[in-house]
mmCIF file of the N, C-alpha and C atoms, coordinates in Angstrom:
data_MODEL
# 
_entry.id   MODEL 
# 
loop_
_atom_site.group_PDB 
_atom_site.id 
_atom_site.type_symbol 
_atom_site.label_atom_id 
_atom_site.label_alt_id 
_atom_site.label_comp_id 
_atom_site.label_asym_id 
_atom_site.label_entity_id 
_atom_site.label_seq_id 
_atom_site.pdbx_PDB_ins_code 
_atom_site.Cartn_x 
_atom_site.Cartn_y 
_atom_site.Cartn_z 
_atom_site.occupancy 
_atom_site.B_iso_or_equiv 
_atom_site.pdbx_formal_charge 
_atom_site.auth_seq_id 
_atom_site.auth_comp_id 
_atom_site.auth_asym_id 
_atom_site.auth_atom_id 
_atom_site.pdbx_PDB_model_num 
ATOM 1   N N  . UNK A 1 1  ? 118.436 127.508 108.747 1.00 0.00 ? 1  UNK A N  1 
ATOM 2   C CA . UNK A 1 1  ? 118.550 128.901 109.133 1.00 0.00 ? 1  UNK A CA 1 
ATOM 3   C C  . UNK A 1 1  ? 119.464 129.004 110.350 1.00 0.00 ? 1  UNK A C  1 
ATOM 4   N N  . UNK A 1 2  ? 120.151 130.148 110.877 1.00 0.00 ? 2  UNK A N  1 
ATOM 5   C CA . UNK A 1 2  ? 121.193 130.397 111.558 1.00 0.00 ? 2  UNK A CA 1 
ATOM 6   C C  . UNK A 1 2  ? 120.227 129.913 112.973 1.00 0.00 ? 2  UNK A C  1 
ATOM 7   N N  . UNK A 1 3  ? 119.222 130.975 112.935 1.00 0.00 ? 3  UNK A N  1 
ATOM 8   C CA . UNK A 1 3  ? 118.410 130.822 114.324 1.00 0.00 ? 3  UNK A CA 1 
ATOM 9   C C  . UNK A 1 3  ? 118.052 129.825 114.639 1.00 0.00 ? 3  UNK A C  1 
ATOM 10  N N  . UNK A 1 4  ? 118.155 128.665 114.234 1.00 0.00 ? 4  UNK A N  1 
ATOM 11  C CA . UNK A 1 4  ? 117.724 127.235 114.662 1.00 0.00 ? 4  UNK A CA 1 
ATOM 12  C C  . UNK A 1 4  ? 115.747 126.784 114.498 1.00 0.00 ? 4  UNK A C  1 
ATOM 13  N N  . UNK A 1 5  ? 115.902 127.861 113.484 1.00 0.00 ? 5  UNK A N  1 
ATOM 14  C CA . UNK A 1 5  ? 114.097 127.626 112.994 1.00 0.00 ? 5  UNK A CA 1 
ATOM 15  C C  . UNK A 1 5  ? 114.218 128.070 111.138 1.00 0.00 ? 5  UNK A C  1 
ATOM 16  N N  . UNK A 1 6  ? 113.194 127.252 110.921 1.00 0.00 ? 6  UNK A N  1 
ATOM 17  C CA . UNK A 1 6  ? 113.192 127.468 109.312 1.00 0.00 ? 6  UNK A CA 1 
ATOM 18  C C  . UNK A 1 6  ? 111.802 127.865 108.945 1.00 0.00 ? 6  UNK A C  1 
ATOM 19  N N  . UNK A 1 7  ? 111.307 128.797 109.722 1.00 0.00 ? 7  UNK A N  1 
ATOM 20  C CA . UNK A 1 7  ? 110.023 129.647 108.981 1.00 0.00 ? 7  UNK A CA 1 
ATOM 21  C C  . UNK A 1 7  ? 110.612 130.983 108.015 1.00 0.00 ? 7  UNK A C  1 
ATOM 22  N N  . UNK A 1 8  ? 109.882 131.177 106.563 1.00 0.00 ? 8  UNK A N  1 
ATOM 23  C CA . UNK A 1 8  ? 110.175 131.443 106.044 1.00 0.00 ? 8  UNK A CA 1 
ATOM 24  C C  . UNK A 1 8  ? 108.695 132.590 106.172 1.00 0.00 ? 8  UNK A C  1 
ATOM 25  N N  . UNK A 1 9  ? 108.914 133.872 105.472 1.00 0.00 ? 9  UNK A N  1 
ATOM 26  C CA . UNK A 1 9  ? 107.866 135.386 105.300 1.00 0.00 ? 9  UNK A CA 1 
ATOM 27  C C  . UNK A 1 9  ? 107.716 135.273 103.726 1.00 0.00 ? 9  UNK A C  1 
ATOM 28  N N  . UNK A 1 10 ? 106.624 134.796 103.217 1.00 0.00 ? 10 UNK A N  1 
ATOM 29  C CA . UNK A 1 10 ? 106.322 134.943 101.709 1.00 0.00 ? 10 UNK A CA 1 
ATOM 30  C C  . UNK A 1 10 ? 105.488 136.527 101.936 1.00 0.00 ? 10 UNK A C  1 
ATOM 31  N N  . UNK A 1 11 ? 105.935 137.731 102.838 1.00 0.00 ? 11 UNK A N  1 
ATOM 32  C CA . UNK A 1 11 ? 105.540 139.035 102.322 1.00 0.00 ? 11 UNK A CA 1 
ATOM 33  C C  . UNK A 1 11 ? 105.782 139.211 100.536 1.00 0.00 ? 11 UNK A C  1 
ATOM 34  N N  . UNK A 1 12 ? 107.147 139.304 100.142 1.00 0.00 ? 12 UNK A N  1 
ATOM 35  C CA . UNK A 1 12 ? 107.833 140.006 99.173  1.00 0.00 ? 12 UNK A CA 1 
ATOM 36  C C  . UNK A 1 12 ? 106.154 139.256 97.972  1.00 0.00 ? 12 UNK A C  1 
ATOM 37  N N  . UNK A 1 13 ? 105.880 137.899 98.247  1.00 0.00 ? 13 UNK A N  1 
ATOM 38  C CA . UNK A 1 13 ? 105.415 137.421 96.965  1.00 0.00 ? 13 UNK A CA 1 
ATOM 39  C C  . UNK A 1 13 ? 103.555 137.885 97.180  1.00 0.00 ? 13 UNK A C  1 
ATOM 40  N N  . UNK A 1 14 ? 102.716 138.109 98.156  1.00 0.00 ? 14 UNK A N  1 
ATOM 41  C CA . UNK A 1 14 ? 102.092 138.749 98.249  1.00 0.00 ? 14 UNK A CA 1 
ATOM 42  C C  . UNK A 1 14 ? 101.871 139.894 98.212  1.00 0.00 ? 14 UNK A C  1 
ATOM 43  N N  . UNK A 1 15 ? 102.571 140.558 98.428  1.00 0.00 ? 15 UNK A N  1 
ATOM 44  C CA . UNK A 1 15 ? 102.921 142.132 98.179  1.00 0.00 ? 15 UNK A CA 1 
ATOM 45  C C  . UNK A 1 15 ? 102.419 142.474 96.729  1.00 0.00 ? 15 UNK A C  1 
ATOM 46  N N  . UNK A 1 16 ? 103.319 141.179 95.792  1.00 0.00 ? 16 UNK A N  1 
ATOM 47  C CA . UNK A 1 16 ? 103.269 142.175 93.976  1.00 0.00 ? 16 UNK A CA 1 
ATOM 48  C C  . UNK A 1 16 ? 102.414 141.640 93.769  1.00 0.00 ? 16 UNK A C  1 
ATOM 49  N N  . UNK A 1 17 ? 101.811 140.240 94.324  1.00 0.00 ? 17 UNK A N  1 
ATOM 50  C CA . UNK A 1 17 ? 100.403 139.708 93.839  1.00 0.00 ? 17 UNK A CA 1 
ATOM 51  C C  . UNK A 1 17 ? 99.431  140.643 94.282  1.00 0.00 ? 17 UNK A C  1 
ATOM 52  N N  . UNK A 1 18 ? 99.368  141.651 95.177  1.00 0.00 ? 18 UNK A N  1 
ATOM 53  C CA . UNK A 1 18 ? 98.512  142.635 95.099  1.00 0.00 ? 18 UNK A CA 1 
ATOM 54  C C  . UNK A 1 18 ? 98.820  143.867 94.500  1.00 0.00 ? 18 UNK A C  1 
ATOM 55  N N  . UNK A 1 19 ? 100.225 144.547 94.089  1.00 0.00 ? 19 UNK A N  1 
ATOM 56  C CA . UNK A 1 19 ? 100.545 145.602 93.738  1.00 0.00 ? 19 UNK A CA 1 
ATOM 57  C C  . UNK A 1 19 ? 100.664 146.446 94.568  1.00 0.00 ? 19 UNK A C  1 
ATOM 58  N N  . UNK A 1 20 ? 101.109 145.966 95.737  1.00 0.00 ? 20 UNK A N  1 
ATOM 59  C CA . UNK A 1 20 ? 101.167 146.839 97.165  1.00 0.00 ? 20 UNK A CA 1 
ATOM 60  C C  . UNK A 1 20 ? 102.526 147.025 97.567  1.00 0.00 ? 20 UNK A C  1 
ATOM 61  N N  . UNK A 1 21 ? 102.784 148.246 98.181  1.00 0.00 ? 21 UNK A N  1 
ATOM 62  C CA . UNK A 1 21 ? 104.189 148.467 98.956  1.00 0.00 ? 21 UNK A CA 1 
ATOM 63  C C  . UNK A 1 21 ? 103.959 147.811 100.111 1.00 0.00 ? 21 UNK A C  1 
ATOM 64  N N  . UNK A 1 22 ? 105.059 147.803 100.918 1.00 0.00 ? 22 UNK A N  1 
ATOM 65  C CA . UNK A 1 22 ? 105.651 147.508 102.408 1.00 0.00 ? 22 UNK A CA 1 
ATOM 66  C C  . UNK A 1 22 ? 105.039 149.032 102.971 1.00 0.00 ? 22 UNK A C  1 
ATOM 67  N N  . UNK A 1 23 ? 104.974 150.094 102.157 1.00 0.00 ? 23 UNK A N  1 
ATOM 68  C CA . UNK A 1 23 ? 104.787 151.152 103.002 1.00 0.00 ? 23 UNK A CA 1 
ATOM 69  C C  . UNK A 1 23 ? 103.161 150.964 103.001 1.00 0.00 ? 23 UNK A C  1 
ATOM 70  N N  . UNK A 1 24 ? 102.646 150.784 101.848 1.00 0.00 ? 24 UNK A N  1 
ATOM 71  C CA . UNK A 1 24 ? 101.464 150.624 102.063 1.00 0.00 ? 24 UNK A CA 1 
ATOM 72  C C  . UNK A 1 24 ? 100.646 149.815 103.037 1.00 0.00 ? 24 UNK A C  1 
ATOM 73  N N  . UNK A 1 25 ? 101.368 148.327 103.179 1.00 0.00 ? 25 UNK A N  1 
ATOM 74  C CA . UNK A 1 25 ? 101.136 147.336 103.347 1.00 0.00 ? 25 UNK A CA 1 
ATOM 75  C C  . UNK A 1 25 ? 100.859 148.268 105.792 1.00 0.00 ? 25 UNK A C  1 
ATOM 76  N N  . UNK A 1 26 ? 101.838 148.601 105.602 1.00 0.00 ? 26 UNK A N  1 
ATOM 77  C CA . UNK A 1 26 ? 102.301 149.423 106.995 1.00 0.00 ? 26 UNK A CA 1 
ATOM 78  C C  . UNK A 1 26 ? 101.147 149.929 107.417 1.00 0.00 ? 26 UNK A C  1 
ATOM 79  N N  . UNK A 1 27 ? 100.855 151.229 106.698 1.00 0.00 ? 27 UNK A N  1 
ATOM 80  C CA . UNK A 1 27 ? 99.860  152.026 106.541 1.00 0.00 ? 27 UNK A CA 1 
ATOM 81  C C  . UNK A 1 27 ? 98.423  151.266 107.062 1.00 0.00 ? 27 UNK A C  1 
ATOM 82  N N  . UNK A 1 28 ? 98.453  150.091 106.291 1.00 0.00 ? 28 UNK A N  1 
ATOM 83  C CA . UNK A 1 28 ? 96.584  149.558 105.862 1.00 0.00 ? 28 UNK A CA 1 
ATOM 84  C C  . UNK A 1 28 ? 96.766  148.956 107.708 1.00 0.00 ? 28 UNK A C  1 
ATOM 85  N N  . UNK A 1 29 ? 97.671  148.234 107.566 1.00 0.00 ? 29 UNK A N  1 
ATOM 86  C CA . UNK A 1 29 ? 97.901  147.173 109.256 1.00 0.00 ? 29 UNK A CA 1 
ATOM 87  C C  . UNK A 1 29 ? 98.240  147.792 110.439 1.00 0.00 ? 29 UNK A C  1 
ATOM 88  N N  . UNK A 1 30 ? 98.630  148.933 110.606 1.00 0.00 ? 30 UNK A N  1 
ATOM 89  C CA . UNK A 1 30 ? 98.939  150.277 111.207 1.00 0.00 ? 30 UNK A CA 1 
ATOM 90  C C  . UNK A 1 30 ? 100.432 149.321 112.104 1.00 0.00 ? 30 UNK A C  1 
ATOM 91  N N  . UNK A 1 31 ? 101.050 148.653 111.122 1.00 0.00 ? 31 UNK A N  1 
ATOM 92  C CA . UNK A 1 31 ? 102.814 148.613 111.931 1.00 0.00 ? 31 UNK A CA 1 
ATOM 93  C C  . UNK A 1 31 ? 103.360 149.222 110.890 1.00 0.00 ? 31 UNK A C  1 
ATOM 94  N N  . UNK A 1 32 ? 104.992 149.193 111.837 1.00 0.00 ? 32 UNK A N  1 
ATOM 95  C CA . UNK A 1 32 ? 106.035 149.985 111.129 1.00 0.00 ? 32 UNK A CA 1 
ATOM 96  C C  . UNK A 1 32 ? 106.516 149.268 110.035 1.00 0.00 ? 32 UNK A C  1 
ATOM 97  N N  . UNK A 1 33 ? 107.053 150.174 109.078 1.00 0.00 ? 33 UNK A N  1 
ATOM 98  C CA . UNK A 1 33 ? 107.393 149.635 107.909 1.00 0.00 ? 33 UNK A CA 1 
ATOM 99  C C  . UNK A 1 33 ? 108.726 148.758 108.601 1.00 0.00 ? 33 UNK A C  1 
ATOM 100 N N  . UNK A 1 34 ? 109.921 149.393 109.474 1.00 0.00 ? 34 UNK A N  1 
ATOM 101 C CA . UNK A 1 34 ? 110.598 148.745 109.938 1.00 0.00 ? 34 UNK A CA 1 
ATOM 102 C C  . UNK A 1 34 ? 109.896 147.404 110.297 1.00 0.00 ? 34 UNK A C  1 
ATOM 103 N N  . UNK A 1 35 ? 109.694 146.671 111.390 1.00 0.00 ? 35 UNK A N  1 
ATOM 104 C CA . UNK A 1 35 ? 108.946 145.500 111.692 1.00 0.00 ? 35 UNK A CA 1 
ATOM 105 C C  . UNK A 1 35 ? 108.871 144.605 110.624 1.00 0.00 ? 35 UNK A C  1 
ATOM 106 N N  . UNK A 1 36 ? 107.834 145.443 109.690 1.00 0.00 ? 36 UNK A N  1 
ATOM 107 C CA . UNK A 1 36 ? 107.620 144.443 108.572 1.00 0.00 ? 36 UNK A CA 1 
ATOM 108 C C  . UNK A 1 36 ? 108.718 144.103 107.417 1.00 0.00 ? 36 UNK A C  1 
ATOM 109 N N  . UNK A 1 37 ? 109.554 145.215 107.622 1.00 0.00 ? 37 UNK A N  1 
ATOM 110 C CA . UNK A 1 37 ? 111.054 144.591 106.824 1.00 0.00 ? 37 UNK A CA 1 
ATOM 111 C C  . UNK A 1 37 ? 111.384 143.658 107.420 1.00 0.00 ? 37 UNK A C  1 
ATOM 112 N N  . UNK A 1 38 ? 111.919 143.476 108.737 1.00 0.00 ? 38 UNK A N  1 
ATOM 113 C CA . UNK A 1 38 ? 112.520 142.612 110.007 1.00 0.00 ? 38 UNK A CA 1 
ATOM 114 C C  . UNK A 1 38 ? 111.627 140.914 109.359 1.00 0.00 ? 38 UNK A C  1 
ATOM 115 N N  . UNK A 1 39 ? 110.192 141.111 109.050 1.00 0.00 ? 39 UNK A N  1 
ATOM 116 C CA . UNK A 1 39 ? 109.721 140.077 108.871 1.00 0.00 ? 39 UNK A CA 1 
ATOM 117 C C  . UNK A 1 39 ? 109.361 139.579 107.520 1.00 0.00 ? 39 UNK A C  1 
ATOM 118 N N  . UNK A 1 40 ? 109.591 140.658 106.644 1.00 0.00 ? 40 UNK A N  1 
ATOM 119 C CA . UNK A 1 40 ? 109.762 140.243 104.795 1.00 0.00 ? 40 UNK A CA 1 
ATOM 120 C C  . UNK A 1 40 ? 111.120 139.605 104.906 1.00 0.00 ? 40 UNK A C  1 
ATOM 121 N N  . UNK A 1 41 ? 112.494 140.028 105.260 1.00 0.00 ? 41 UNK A N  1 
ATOM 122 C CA . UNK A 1 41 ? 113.289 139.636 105.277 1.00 0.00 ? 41 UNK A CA 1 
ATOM 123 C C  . UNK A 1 41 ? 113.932 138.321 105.845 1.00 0.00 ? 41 UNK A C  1 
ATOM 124 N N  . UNK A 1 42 ? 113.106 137.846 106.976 1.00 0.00 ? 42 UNK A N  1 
ATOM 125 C CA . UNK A 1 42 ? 113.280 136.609 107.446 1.00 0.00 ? 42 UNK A CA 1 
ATOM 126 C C  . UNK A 1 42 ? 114.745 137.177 108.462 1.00 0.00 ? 42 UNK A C  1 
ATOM 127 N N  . UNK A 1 43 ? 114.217 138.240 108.897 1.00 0.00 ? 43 UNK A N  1 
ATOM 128 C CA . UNK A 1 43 ? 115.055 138.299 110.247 1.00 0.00 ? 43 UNK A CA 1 
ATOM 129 C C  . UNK A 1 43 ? 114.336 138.711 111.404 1.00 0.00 ? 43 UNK A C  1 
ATOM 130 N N  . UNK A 1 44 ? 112.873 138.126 112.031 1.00 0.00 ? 44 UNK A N  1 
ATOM 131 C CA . UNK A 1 44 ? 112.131 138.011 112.957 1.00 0.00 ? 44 UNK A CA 1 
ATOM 132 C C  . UNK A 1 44 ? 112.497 136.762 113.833 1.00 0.00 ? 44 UNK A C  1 
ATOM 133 N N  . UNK A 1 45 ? 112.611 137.354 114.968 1.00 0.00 ? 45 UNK A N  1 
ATOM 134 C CA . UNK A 1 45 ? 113.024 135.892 115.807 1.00 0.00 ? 45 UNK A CA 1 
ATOM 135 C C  . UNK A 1 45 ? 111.367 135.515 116.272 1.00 0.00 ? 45 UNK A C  1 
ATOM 136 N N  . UNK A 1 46 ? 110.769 136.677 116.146 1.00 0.00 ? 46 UNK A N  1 
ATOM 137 C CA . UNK A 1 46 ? 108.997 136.591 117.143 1.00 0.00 ? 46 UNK A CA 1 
ATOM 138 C C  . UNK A 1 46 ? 108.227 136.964 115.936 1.00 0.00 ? 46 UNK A C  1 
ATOM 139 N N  . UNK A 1 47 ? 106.950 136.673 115.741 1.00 0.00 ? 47 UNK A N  1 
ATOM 140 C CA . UNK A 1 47 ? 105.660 137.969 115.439 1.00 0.00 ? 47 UNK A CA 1 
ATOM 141 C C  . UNK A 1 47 ? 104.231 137.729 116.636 1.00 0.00 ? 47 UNK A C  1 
ATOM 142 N N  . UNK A 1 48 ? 104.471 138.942 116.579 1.00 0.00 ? 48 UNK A N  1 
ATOM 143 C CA . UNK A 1 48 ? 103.095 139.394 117.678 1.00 0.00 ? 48 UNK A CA 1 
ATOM 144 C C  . UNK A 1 48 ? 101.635 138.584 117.039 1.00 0.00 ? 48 UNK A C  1 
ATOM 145 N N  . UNK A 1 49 ? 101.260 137.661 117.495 1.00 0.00 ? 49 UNK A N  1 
ATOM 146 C CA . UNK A 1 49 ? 99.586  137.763 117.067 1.00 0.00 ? 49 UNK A CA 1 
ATOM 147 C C  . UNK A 1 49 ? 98.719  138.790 116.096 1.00 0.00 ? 49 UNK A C  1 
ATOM 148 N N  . UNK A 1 50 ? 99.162  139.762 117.565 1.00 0.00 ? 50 UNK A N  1 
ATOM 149 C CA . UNK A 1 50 ? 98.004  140.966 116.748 1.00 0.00 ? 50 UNK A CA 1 
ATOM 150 C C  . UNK A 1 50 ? 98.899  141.188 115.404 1.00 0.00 ? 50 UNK A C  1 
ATOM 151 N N  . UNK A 1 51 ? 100.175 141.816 115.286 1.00 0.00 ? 51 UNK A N  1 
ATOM 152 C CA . UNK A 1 51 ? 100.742 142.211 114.037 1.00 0.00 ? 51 UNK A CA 1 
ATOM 153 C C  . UNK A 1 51 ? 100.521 140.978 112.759 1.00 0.00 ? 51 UNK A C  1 
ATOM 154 N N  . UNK A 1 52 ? 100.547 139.883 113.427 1.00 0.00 ? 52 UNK A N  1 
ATOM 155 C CA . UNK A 1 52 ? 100.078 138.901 112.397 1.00 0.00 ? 52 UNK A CA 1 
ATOM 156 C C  . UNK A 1 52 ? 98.381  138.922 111.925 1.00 0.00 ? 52 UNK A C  1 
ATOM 157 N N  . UNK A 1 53 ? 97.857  139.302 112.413 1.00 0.00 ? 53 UNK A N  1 
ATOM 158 C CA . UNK A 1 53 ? 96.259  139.370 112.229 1.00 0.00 ? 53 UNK A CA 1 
ATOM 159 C C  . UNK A 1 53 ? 96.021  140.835 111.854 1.00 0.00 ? 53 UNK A C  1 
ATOM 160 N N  . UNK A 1 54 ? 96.791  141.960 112.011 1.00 0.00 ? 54 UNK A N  1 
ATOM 161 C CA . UNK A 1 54 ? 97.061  142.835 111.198 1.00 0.00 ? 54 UNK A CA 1 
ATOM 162 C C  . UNK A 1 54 ? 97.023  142.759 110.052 1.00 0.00 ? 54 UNK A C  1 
ATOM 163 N N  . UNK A 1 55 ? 98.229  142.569 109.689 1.00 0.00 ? 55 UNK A N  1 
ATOM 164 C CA . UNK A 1 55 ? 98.747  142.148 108.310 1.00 0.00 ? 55 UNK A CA 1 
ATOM 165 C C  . UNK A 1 55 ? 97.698  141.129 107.293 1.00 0.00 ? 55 UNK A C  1 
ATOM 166 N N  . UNK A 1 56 ? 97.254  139.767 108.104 1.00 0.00 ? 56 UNK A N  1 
ATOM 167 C CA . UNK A 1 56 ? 96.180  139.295 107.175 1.00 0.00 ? 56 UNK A CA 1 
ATOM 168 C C  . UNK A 1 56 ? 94.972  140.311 106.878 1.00 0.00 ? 56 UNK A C  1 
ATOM 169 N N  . UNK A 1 57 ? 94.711  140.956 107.846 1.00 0.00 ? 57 UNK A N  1 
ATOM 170 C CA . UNK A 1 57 ? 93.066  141.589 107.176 1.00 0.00 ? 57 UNK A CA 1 
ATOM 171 C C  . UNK A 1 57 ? 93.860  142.868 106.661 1.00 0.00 ? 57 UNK A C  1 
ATOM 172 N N  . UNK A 1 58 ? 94.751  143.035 106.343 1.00 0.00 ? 58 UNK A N  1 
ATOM 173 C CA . UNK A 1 58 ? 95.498  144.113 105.165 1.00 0.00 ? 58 UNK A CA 1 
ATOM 174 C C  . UNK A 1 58 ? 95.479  143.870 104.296 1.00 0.00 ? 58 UNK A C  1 
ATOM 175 N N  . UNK A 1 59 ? 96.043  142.227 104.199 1.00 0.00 ? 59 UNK A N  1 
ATOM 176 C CA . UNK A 1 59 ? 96.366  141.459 102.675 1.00 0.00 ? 59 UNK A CA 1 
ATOM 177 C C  . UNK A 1 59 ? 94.902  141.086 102.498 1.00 0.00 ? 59 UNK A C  1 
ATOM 178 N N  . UNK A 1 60 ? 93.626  140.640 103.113 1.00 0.00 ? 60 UNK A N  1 
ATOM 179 C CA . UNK A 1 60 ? 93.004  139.731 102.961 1.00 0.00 ? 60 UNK A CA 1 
ATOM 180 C C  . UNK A 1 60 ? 93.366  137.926 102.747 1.00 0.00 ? 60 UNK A C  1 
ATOM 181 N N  . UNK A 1 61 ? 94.114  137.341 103.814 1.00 0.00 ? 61 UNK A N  1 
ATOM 182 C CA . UNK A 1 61 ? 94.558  136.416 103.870 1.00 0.00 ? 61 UNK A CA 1 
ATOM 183 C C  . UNK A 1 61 ? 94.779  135.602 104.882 1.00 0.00 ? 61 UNK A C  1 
ATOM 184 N N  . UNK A 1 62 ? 95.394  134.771 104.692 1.00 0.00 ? 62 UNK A N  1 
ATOM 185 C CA . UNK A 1 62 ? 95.316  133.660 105.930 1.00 0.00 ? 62 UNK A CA 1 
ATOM 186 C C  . UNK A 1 62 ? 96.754  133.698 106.295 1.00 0.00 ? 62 UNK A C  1 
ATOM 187 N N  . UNK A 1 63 ? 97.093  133.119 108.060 1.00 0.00 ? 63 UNK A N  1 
ATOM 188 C CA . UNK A 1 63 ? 98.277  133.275 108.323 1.00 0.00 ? 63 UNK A CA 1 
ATOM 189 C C  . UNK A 1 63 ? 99.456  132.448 107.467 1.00 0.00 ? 63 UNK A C  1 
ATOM 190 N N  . UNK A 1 64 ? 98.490  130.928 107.188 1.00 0.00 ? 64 UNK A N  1 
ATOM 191 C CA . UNK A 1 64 ? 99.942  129.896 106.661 1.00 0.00 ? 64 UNK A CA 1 
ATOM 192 C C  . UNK A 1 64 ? 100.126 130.868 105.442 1.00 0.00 ? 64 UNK A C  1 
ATOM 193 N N  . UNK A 1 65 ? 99.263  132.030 104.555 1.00 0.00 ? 65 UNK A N  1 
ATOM 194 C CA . UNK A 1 65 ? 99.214  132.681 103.559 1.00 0.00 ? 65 UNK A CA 1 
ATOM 195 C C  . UNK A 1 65 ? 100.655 133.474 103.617 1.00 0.00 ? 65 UNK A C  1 
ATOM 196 N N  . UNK A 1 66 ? 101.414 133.424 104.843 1.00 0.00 ? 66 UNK A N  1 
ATOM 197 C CA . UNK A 1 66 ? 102.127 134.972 104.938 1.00 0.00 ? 66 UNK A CA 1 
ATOM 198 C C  . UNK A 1 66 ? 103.735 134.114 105.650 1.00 0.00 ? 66 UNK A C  1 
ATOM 199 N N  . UNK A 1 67 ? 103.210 132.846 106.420 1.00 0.00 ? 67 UNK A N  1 
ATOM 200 C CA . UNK A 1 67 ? 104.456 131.925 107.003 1.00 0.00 ? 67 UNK A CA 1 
ATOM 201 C C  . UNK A 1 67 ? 104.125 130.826 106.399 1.00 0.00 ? 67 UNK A C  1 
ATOM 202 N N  . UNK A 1 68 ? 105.835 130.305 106.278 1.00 0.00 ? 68 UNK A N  1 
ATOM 203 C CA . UNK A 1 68 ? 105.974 128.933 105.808 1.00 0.00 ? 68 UNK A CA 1 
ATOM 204 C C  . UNK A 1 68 ? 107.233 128.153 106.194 1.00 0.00 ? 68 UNK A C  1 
ATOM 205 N N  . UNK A 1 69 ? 107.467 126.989 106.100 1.00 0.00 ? 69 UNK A N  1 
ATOM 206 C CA . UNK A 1 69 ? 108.175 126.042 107.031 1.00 0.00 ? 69 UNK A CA 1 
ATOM 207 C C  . UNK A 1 69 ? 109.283 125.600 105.923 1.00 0.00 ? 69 UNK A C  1 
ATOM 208 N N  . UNK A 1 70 ? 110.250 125.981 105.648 1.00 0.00 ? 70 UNK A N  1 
ATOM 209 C CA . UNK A 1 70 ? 111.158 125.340 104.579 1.00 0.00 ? 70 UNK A CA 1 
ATOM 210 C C  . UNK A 1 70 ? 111.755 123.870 105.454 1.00 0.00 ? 70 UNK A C  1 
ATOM 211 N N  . UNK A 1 71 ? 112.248 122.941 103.720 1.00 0.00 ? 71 UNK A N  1 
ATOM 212 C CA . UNK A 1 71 ? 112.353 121.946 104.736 1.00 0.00 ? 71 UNK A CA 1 
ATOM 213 C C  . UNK A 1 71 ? 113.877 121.787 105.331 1.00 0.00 ? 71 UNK A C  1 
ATOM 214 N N  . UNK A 1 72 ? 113.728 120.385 106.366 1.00 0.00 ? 72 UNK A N  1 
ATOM 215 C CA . UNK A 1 72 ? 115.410 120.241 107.410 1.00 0.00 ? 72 UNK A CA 1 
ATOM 216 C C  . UNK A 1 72 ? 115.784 120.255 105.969 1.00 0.00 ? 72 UNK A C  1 
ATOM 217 N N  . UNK A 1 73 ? 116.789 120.781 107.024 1.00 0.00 ? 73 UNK A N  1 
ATOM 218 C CA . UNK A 1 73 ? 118.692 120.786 105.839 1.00 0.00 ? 73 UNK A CA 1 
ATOM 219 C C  . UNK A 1 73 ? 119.049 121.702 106.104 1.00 0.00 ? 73 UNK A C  1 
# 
């Protein structure tokens, strides 16, 4: 990755495994849909704790559930 980190946002694949929007997803976790684009997209340099613990008790899930580590290269 450009930023010199290779965490990757599996939002997009939880999302349809529930049948949920980003807007929805917003709504249930009370952040902005912006934000959570910034972090479906894999253009977050940060995530907040809380917005991360948001988002799991939205999805019902765990954090490694939502980040993941692609490998060097």
């Amino acid at each position: 990755m450009s930023d010199g980190h290779r965490i990757l946002c599996r939002l997009d694949s939880l999302l349809a495994a529930r049948g949920m929007t980003l807007t929805e997803l917003a709504d249930r976790a009370g952040v902005s849909v912006v934000n959570l684009s910034v972090l479906k997209n894999d253009r977050a340099r940060a995530v907040r704790f809380s917005t991360l613990t948001a988002v799991c008790d939205a999805l019902g899930c765990r954090p490694g559930d939502v980040l993941d580590l692609a490998p060097p290269g």
